[in-house]
C-alpha angles and dihedrals in degrees: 000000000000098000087054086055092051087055098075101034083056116133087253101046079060102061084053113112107257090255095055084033087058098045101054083047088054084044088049088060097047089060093055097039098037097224115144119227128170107267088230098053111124111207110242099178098045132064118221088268079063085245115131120278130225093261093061088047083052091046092049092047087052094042085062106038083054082109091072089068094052085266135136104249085189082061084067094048080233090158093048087047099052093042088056086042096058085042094057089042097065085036116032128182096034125132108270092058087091090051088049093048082050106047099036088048087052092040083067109044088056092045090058100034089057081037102065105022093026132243101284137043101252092209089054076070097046098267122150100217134102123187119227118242133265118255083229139024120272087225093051093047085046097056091046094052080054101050089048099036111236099111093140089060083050097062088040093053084047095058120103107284089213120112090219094067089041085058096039092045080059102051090042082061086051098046091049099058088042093053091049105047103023106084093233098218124167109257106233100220118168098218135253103048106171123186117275089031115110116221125161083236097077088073095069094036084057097049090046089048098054089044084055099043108256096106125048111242081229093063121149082201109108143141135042099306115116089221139174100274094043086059102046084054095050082048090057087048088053092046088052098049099051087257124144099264110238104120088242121133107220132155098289094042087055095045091056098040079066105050103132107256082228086067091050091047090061098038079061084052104050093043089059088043075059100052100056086064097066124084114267114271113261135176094282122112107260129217103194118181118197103207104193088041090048090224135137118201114178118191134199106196083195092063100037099144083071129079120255115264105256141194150139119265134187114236131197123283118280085221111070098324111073128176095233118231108244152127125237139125139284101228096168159336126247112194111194091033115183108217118235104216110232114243083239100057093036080057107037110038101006095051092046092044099049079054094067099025119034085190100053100104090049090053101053094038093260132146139184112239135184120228126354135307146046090287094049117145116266116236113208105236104254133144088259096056089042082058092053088044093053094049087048098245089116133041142219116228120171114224130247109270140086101296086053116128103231090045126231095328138005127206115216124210099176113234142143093267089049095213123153144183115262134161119242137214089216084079086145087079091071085074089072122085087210108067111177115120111105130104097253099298128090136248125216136224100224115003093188088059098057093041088057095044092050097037090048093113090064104074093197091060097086128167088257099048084049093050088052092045082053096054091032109118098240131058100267117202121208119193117206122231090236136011114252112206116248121197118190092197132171124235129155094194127037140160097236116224090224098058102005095221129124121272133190141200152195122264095250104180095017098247084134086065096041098051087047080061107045089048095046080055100047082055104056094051 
């Protein structure tokens, strides 16, 4: 061993440029510790002493500071790492300079690959959606920001492009520091406690309120009145947390004004985990659908300067019936749809119905037809076709008109759920805070709203032709010049374009629960 040593302290080794000199020395280690490299490699994270470089003491900044993203800076063994870069530093060229190039070098690989893509494969928790690759690796663009040293723009440039993360990576700063400093005690609150009442409660709701950003910490508002303002702030906390807006505090007001700022910290953090898994925004008009929030925004970059197209939707039941979480593409419009009723709801509620009630499919505009299509034979309702029905060789469909099911339109995205957008004639649904009540597809607000928005580059299509092809008399389809992308995506916190203010949710079908999972496993391999 020592003559290999001697090897690379030799006169002549000494008259090599550093960065030969340094790479016999790294050979000269190889050879001692018997770890294969390739011979090519150039180090990134050491300097030609073997301390650590500038760009190790930028990647360790950024390791700790993963947090900030909503990430696990222990995933990234950022303490371990720092502890061995301050050791090489007072000792370089030891051994375990080789093992630090490595395991910083892999340490960030996997930061901004989870970075950038996320930690877990959304389709490993039943979601839809598949990201598009990258034109070049991650690892590729990785070593370049290294060798020209702007490593921290990199993982600027990685993050998520979309508004929304910028904005949730914001108010998770702000969650954090009040986490850590605000004494998170349960309110005691006897319920109902209703505006104009006095109560020595008020006094705690005000000072959690203007922690959480409902009352200005300028308020006039003090004491133990529960007084107008007071309410109309408890009415702003209501309207952020998906609650029926009254300014009273009742049983689930006061539940969720106790929700440990620790459980909101990490709802921010899964909604930004969630959006690294969509495709990176373009210059094509969104549709973007907020299950557990039961909202539709749909966004044209080309008109920026005007606000995103809103409204309320009804998902699917949290039961047995979920909206599933997927992209795909919005191809056209069909006004005057008939429903065709699916096998699981014919077996499951019609059949049971017609039991009880021989006239149910009259009443509600139904009838029985034979094969596929608009033009499909119609079948008489008789015990011999009910028996067809029940062994699946006829159908049910509900005719156009203003009973129907899906409304007045429907707007189709293909897709293997085969789930859509409709209107609906049950609008008064849109009055709950709770909105799921649908099969698996979802209702919109105003369906005239979104045909014209996504109709708005045909000129002939305006809200008064859409409103006739509505009330004409045949199903009527409309193909759009081009598709818009439609997600039905699934986030319990989000900063909403009309207030923006941060909203919360529950956690309607429990992927919140299920991704906590999944990643507390991915920690402990």
């Amino acid at each position: 061993m020592a003559d290999v040593k001697g090897m690379f302290r030799s006169q002549r080794t000494a008259e090599l440029p550093p960065r030969r000199r340094y790479r016999l020395w790294i050979a000269g280690w190889l050879m001692l510790a018997c770890i294969a490299v390739p011979a090519s490699a150039d180090p990134l994270w050491l300097d030609p002493l073997g301390r650590p470089a500038a760009s190790a003491r930028d990647a360790l900044r950024l390791l700790a500071d993963a947090g900030s993203d909503g990430l696990a800076p222990q995933d990234y063994r950022v303490d371990e790492l720092s502890a061995r870069a301050v050791a090489l530093d007072a000792a370089p060229g030891t051994a375990d300079a080789l093992r630090f190039e490595r395991d910083l070098g892999e340490a960030m690989r996997r930061f901004v690959h989870d970075l950038h893509v996320g930690r877990v494969d959304p389709r490993s928790v039943g979601f839809q959606v598949a990201r598009p690759r990258d034109a070049e690796p991650l690892g590729s663009l990785l070593d370049k920001a290294v060798s020209s040293a702007r490593l921290p723009e990199l993982i600027g440039e990685l993050r998520p492009r979309f508004e929304q993360y910028a904005q949730l990576r914001s108010a998770l700063a702000r969650y954090r520091a009040l986490a850590a400093e605000a004494a998170w005690t349960p309110l005691r609150v006897n319920t109902p406690l209703k505006p104009g009442e006095r109560s020595d409660s008020a006094v705690d709701v005000r000072r959690r309120l203007v922690a959480l950003g409902d009352v200005p910490a300028d308020s006039n508002s003090e004491g133990m009145q529960y007084d107008a303002a007071l309410a109309q702030a408890v009415g702003r906390f209501q309207s952020r947390h998906g609650l029926p807006v009254d300014g009273v505090i009742g049983r689930a007001t006061l539940a969720s004004l106790n929700v440990p700022l620790t459980s909101r910290v990490h709802q921010i953090e899964l909604a930004m985990e969630r959006l690294r898994w969509l495709p990176a925004p373009g210059s094509q008009p969104l549709v973007g659908i907020n299950i557990p929030m039961f909202r539709l925004w749909a966004y044209d970059p080309a008109r920026s300067a005007e606000r995103p197209l809103g409204m309320g939707v009804v998902v699917g039941r949290a039961l047995n019936t979920r909206t599933p979480v997927l992209s795909a593409e919005i191809r056209h419009l069909i006004f005057r749809p008939y429903w065709n009723v699916p096998r699981s709801i014919v077996r499951n509620e019609l059949l049971p119905a017609l039991a009880r009630d021989p006239g149910y499919l009259a009443r509600h505009d139904m009838e029985i037809v034979r094969g596929p299509g608009d033009d499909a034979e119609i079948v008489p309702q008789s015990s011999e076709s009910l028996s067809e029905l029940r062994l699946g060789a006829l159908r049910v469909r509900q005719r156009p008109g203003p009973k129907n099911s899906l409304g007045l339109v429907k707007f189709i995205f293909p897709n293997a759920a085969d789930v859509y957008l409709h209107a609906t004639p049950a609008t008064e649904l849109f009055g709950r805070a709770r909105r799921d009540f649908s099969h698996g597809c979802v209702r919109v607000e105003d369906p005239v709203a979104l045909a014209r928005w996504l109709l708005q580059d045909q000129n002939q299509w305006s809200r008064e032709r859409i409103t006739q092809a509505m009330a004409g008399t045949a199903p009527l389809r409309v193909e759009l010049t081009r598709p818009v992308p439609v997600v039905l995506f699934y986030m319990t916190a989000m900063s909403m374009p009309e207030d923006h203010a941060l909203h919360f949710a529950d956690d309607l079908y429990g992927h919140d629960a299920r991704l906590t999972r999944v990643l507390a496993m991915r920690r402990m391999r």
